[in-house]
C-alpha positions, -999 to 999 in steps of 0.1 A, spaced: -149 -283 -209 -175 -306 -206 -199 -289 -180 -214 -255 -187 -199 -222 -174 -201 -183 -180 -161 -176 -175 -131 -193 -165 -97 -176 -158 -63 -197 -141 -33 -174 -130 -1 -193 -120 26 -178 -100 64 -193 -96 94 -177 -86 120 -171 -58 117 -155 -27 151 -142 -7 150 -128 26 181 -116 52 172 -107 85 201 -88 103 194 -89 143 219 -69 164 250 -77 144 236 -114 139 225 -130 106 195 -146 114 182 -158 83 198 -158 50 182 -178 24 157 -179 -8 127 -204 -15 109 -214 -44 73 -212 -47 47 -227 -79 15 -218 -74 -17 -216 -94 -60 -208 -87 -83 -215 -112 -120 -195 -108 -147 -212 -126 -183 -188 -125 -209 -211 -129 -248 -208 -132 -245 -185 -96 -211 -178 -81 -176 -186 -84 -159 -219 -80 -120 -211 -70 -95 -240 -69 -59 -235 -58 -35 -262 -71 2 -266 -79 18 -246 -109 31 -277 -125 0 -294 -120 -20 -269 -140 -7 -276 -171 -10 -235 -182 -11 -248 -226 -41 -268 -215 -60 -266 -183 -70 -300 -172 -112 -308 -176 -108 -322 -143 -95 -290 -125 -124 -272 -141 -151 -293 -132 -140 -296 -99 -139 -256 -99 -172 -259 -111 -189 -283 -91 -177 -261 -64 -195 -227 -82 -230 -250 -77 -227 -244 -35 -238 -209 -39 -278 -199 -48 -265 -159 -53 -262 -150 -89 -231 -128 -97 -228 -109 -131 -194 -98 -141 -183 -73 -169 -166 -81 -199 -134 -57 -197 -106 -47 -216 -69 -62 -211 -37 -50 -224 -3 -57 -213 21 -28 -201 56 -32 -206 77 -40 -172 103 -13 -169 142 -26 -168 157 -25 -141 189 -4 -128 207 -37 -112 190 -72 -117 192 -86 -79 195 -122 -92 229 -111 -106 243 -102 -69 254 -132 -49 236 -140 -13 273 -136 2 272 -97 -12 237 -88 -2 244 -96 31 280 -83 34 264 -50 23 233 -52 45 261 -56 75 278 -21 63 244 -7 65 238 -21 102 270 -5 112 257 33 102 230 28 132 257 24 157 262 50 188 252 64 222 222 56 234 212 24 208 204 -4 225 188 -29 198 191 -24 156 176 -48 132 176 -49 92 157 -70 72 159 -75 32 131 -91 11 133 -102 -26 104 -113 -48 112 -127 -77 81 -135 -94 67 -151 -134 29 -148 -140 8 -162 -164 -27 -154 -171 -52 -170 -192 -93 -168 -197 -121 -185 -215 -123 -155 -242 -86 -161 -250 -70 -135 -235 -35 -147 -224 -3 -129 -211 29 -135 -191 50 -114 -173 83 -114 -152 84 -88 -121 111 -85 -94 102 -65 -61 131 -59 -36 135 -37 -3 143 -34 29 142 -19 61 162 -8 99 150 -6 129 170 15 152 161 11 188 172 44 217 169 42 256 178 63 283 166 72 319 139 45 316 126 61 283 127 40 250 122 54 213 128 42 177 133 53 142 125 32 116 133 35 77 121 14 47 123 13 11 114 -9 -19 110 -7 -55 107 -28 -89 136 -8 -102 164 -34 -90 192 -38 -65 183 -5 -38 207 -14 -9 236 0 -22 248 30 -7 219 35 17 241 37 49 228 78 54 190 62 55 204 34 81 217 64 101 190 84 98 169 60 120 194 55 145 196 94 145 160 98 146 154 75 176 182 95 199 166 125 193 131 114 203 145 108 236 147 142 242 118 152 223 90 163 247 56 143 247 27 164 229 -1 177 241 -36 172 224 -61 192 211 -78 209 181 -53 224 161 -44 232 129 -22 202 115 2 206 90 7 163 76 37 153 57 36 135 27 40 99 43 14 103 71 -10 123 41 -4 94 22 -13 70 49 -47 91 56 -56 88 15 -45 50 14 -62 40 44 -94 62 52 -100 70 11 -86 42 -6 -102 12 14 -138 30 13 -134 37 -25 -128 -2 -31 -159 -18 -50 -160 -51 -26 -167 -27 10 -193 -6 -18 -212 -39 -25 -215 -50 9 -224 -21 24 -195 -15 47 -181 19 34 -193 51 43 -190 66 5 -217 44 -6 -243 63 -28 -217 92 -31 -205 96 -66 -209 127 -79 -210 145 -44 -186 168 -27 -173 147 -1 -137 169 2 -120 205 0 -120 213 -39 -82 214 -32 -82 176 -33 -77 154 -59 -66 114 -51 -61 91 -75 -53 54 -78 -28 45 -109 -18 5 -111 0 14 -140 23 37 -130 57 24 -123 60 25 -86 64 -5 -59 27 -14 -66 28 -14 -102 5 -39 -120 11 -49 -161 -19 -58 -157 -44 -71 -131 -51 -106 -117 -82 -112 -136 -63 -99 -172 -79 -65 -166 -62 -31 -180 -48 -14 -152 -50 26 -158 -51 59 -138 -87 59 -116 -92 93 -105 -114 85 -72 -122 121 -59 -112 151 -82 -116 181 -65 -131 175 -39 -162 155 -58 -164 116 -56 -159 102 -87 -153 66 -92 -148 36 -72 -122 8 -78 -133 -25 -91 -127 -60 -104 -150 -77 -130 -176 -88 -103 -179 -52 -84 -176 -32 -115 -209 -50 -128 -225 -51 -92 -221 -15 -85 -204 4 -113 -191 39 -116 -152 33 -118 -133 10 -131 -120 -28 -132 -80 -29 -134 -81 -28 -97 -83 -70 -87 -50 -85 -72 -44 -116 -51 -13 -134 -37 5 -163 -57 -24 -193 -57 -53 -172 -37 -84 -157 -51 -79 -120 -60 -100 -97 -43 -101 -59 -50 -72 -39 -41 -54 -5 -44 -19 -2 -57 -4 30 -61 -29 59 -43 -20 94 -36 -32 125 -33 -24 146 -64 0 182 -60 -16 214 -50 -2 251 -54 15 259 -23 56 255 -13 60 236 19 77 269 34 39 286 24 23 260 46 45 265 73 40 297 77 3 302 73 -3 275 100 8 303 125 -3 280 153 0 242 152 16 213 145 40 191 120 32 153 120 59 136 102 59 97 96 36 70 105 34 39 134 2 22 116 -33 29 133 -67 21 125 -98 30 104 -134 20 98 -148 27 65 -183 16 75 -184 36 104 -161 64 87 -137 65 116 -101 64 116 -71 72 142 -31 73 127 -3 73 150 26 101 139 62 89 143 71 123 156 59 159 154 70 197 154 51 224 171 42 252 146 46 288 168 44 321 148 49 302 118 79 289 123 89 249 137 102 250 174 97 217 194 100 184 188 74 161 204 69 125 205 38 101 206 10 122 186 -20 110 171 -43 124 144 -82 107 145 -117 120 131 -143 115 103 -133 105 72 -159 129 54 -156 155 80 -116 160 79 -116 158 42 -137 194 40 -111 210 65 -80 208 38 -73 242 31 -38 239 15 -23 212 -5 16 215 -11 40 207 -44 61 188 -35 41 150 -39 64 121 -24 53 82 -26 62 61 -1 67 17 -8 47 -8 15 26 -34 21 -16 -37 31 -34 -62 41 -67 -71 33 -87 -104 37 -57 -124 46 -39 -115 17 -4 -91 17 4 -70 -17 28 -49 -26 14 -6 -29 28 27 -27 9 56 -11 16 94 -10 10 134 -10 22 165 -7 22 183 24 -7 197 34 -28 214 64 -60 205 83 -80 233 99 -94 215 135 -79 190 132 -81 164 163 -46 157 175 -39 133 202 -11 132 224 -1 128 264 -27 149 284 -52 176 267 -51 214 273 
C-alpha cells in the first residue's frame, strides 16, 4: 500500500439466500438469490475509512492499492484519533450439520412447509401465515498482520403465525425456530399447531389486571429481559458514548447474587460466530456473575477505548461495517425446580412468551410485552390472562430476583442495531421478581 495506515482488514461475504412465504394456503414467494459482497476498513492517522464494494471486485489474494487508498483518503475526514487493540484470532470449527438444506429441493421445502400450514387449521382461525428463511453464507477474512480465515455457515428457520377471532375479539399465537444445525422443518406440524392452539385459547383467556406483584418470567421472556435491558447496556459502543446506564460499574453489584449472565459467540447456537468480523476470538464473556458487573463486550476499537471485557464481540451484515454486537446471551441456571418457584410465589403471576417492547439503556428503562400469562393463587396456576406487560429499572428489577430456576432454555432470533439485522439466541431459566411492575387492562 502506497499511503500510510495503522490497520487494514477486508471481509467478503457470498452466498445464497432462500425464502418461502406461505400466506393463507397461498405460496407467495418461493425463491433464493445470490448475494457477493465485500467492506474494506482502512484506520488511518485518526479514524476509520470503510469502503463497501463487490466480492468479485475485491480480489480477496490481493486487495487492490486502489480500494485501500480510497478507504484511506476517506479515514483523513475525521480529526478524532481512535486507538484499537491488537487481539487474538483463532478459528472454531463449524459444527456439521444433521441435514445439509442445499441437498432438499425448493419443490420439497415448500411441499413440507404446506403440511405444516395445514396443522393450524380449525374453529375460530381466521388468517395463518408461514414463512421459511435460508442463509447460506462463505466468509473470508483477512488483515494487515496476516491473519486470514474462511468459513462456510448455513442458518435456516422458520416461523407460523396463527391468527383467532370471535365476538369481535382477535388473538394470535406465534411460533419460531432456527438453527445452524441443518434442515429443522421436518416434523414440526405439533409446533404449527401449537400456535393455532394457543391463539383460540387466548380468546377466552381473561384480560389481566396490573399491579405490583410478584412475577414469576419464563425462560423466553427472561431471556428477552437479559438480551435486551443487560445485553444492549453491556455493549462497548453505548459504554463509549455514554448512552448506557452501567457506565462506570464494573466491579459493582448491580443484581441479586443469584444472577449470573453471560454472552458466549462461540457456543453452537443460532448466533454462533467462528470467529468475529474483525478476525477476533470469540469466547464465553461472563458480563455480570453474581450479581457483580464484570466485563463489557467489545470490538478492537471499544476494547481499547474503554476496556474491561473483551473483543470477540464485533459483527456486521454481508458488505457493512461491523459494529459491536451480542450473539448468544443468557442468564446462567440457578438451584430451584420450576414446580419450587411456582409454589413459593404464593401470590402472582406467570408471563410466558414475548410480543417485542422497548428499552432505554441510557435512561435504564425498559417495558416487554408477555404473549400470555397465568395467575399464581396459593401457589398453584389458575387463570389465563391476555395482554400483560412487565416494565421498570433496569438496575432496580435486577436486585428483586430472588429465585433463579434449572431448567435454562435458549430461544433463536434476530436484533437489530444501527440498521443492521444479525442472527442471536437469548435465554434463562425461570425465575421470579419480587415487585415486580406488571401491566395489564385497568389497575387494582
Amino acid at each position: 500500500m502506497s499511503v500510510p495506515y495503522r490497520y487494514y482488514d477486508v471481509r467478503r461475504v457470498s452466498g445464497e439466500v432462500t425464502q418461502i412465504d406461505v400466506d393463507n394456503g397461498r405460496v407467495e414467494q418461493a425463491g433464493s438469490s445470490f448475494f457477493d459482497k465485500a467492506v474494506i476498513r482502512v484506520l488511518g492517522d485518526k479514524g476509520w475509512g470503510v469502503l463497501s464494494v463487490s466480492g468479485e471486485d475485491a480480489e480477496f489474494e490481493q486487495i487492490p492499492d486502489s480500494f485501500l487508498n480510497e478507504a484511506y483518503n476517506a479515514s483523513m475526514v475525521t480529526t478524532i484519533h481512535i486507538p484499537i487493540q491488537k487481539t487474538p484470532t483463532t478459528l472454531h470449527p463449524v459444527p456439521a450439520m444433521k441435514e445439509n438444506p442445499a441437498d432438499v429441493s425448493l419443490d420439497e421445502k415448500v411441499s413440507i412447509l404446506l403440511d405444516m400450514y395445514k396443522a393450524t387449521e380449525g374453529p375460530d382461525i381466521v388468517s395463518r401465515r408461514i414463512n421459511y428463511i435460508e442463509k447460506d453464507e462463505t466468509v473470508f477474512f483477512s488483515d494487515c498482520f496476516g491473519h486470514s480465515y474462511t468459513y462456510h455457515l448455513c442458518r435456516c428457520g422458520f416461523s407460523v403465525l396463527a391468527v383467532a377471532s370471535r365476538g369481535g375479539i382477535v388473538q394470535m399465537g406465534y411460533e419460531r425456530d432456527h438453527t445452524i444445525s441443518g434442515l429443522n422443518i421436518r416434523h414440526r406440524q405439533d409446533l404449527a399447531q401449537d400456535a393455532a392452539d394457543r391463539a383460540r385459547k387466548l380468546l377466552d383467556a381473561k384480560p389481566a389486571k396490573g399491579g405490583i406483584m410478584r412475577a414469576v418470567l419464563d425462560p423466553e421472556l427472561a431471556g428477552v429481559f437479559a438480551h435486551e435491558a443487560v445485553g444492549h447496556a453491556s455493549e462497548g459502543d453505548l459504554i463509549k458514548e455514554g448512552s448506557s446506564i452501567l457506565k462506570g460499574k464494573i466491579n459493582e453489584r448491580i443484581g441479586s447474587p443469584l444472577l449470573t449472565i453471560v454472552d458466549d459467540p462461540s457456543q453452537p447456537e443460532f448466533g454462533f460466530c467462528p470467529v468475529d468480523d474483525e478476525g477476533s476470538e470469540t469466547k464465553r464473556t461472563e458480563i455480570i456473575r453474581n450479581g457483580i458487573l464484570k466485563a463489557y463486550l467489545h470490538s478492537k476499537e471499544t476494547l481499547a477505548s474503554v476496556g474491561n471485557g473483551d473483543a470477540g464481540h464485533c459483527r456486521g451484515m454481508p458488505g457493512v461495517e461491523p459494529i459491536v454486537r451480542m450473539s448468544n446471551t443468557f442468564i446462567e441456571n440457578g438451584d430451584s425446580s420450576y414446580d419450587e418457584i411456582i409454589s413459593e410465589c404464593k401470590s402472582g403471576i406467570l408471563l410466558k412468551g414475548s410480543r417485542g417492547g422497548q428499552v432505554d439503556p441510557g435512561r435504564g428503562m425498559f417495558q416487554f410485552n408477555a404473549e400470555y400469562g397465568f395467575l399464581i393463587e396459593n401457589g398453584e396456576l389458575t387463570t389465563m390472562v391476555r395482554d400483560v406487560s412487565l416494565s421498570g429499572e433496569i438496575l432496580q428489577t435486577l436486585h428483586t430476583i430472588s429465585l433463579i430456576g434449572n431448567d435454562l432454555a435458549l430461544h433463536p432470533g434476530y436484533c437489530g442495531k444501527g440498521g443492521q439485522t444479525v442472527p442471536v439466541t437469548d435465554g434463562s431459566p425461570h425465575l421470579m421478581l419480587e415487585n415486580a411492575v406488571v401491566g395489564g387492562c385497568e389497575i387494582d
